[in-house]
C-alpha positions in Angstrom: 0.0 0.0 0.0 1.5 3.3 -0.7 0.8 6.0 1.4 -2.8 6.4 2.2 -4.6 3.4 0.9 -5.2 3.6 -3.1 -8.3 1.8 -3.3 -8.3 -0.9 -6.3 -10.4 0.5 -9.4 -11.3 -1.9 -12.2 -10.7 0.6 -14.6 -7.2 0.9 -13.7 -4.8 -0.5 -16.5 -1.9 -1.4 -14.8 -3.7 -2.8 -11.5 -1.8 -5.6 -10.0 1.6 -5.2 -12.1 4.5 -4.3 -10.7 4.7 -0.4 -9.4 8.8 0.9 -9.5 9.6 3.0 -6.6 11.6 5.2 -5.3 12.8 7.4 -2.8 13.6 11.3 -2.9 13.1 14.1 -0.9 11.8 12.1 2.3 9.4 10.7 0.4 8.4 7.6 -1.5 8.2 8.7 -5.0 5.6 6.8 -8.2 7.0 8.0 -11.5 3.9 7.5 -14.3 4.5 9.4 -17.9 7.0 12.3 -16.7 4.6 12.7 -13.7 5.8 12.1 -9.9 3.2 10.9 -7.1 4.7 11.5 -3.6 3.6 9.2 -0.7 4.5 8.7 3.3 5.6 5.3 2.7 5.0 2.1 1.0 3.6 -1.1 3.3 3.2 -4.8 2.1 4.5 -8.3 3.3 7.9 -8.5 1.6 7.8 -10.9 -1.5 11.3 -10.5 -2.6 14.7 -8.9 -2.6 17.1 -9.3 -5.0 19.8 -7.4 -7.0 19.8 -6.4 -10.9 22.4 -5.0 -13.2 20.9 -1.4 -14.6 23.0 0.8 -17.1 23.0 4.4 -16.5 24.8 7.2 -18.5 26.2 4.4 -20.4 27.7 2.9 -17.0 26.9 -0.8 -15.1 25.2 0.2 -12.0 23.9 -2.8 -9.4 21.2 -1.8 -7.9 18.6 -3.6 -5.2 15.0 -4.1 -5.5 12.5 -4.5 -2.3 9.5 -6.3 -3.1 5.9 -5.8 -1.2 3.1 -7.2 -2.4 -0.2 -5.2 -0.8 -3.4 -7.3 0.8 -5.2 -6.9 -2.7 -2.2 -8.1 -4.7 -0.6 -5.2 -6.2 3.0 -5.5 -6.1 5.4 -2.7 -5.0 9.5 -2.7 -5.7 11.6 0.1 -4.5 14.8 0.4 -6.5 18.1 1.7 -4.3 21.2 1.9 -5.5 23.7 -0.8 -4.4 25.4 1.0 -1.9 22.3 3.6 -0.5 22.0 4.5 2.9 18.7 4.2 2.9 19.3 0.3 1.4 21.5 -0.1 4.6 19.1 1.2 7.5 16.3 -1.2 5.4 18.2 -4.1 5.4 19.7 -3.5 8.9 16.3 -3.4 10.2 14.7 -5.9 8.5 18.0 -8.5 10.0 17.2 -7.7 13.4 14.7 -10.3 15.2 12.0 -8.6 14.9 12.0 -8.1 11.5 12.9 -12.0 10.7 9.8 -12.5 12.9 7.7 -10.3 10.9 8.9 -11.5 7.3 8.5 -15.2 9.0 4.7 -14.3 9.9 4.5 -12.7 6.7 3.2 -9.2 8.3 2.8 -6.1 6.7 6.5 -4.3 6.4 6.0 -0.9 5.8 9.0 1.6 4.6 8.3 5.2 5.8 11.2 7.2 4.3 11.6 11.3 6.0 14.3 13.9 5.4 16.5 14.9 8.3 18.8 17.8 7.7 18.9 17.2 3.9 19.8 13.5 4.0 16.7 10.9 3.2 16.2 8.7 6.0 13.8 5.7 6.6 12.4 4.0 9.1 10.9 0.4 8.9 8.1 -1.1 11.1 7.0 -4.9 11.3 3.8 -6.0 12.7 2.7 -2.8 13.4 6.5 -2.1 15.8 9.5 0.1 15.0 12.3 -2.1 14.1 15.5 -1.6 15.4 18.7 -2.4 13.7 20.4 -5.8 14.2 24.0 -4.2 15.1 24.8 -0.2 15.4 28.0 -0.4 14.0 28.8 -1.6 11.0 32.4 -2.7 9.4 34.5 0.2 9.1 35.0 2.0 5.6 39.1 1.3 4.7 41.2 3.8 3.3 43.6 2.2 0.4 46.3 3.4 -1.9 45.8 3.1 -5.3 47.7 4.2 -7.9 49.6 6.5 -5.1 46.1 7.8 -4.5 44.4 7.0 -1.0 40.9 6.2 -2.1 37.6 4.7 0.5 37.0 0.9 0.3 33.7 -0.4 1.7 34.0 -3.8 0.6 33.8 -5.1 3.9 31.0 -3.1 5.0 29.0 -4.0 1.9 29.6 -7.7 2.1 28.2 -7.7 6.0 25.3 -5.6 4.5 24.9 -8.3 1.2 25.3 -11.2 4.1 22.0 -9.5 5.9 20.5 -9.0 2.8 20.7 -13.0 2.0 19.7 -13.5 5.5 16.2 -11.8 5.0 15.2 -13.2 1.5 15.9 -16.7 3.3 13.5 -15.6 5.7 10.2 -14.9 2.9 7.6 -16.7 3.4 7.2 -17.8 -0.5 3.7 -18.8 -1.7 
């Protein structure tokens, strides 16, 4: 469900296909023919979650798609880029037991992005509760040299993060 509930119309064309989201400006964001909806946040029991190659100004991105499907079947997939915040604070909520509980019990998840100090932010409930993240520190970022230049590396951080990630999907309640 996105925002406040959309009730199901039978003229609607493209009821029950997927719906691509996003999220910008503290919001969660419907892109239809040039034209942006805004919503509070998007709610469903989580169907899926899964990486996919996207090319972008000519360039391989990865990025990661989170799946709710809403009580009257339409199906709802928030694309973040591979290594998004937002993604993190998701998937480090989700980990926690609570959230394992609540994807095990397949319960509404619902994703309620906000903007704090110009940074997008999220929160994510379960069953109707606040989740809490499953650790509050994550692998430190490394600083390499590479080419005599000192350059971040994450790699560690993002394979914890990818670890949790395969953690949750194993966790959906597939029907």
């Amino acid at each position: 469900m996105l925002g406040h509930r959309i009730e199901p119309n039978s003229e609607r064309q493209d009821y029950k296909r997927k719906v691509y989201l996003n999220i910008k400006n503290g919001a969660i964001v419907k892109r239809n023919n040039g034209q942006e909806e805004t919503f509070a946040y998007v709610e469903g029991k989580l169907s899926d979650l899964s990486q996919k190659d996207r090319t972008f100004r000519g360039e391989k991105v990865v990025y990661w798609y989170i799946d709710l499907r809403d009580d009257e079947g339409e199906l709802y997939s928030i694309g973040l880029p591979f290594g998004s915040n937002i993604f993190k604070s998701i998937v480090l909520a989700l980990a926690s037991d609570m959230g394992i509980e609540a994807i095990r019990n397949n319960s509404i998840i619902r994703i309620e992005p906000y903007s704090r100090n110009g940074y997008d932010k999220v929160t994510v409930w379960g069953e109707g509760v606040k989740l809490d993240w499953i650790v509050k520190t994550l692998p430190p970022v490394e600083e390499v040299t590479i080419g005599g230049r000192k350059v971040k590396d994450d790699t560690k951080r993002m394979e914890f993060i990818c670890d949790l990630a395969n953690k949750v999907k194993s966790n959906i309640v597939r029907k």
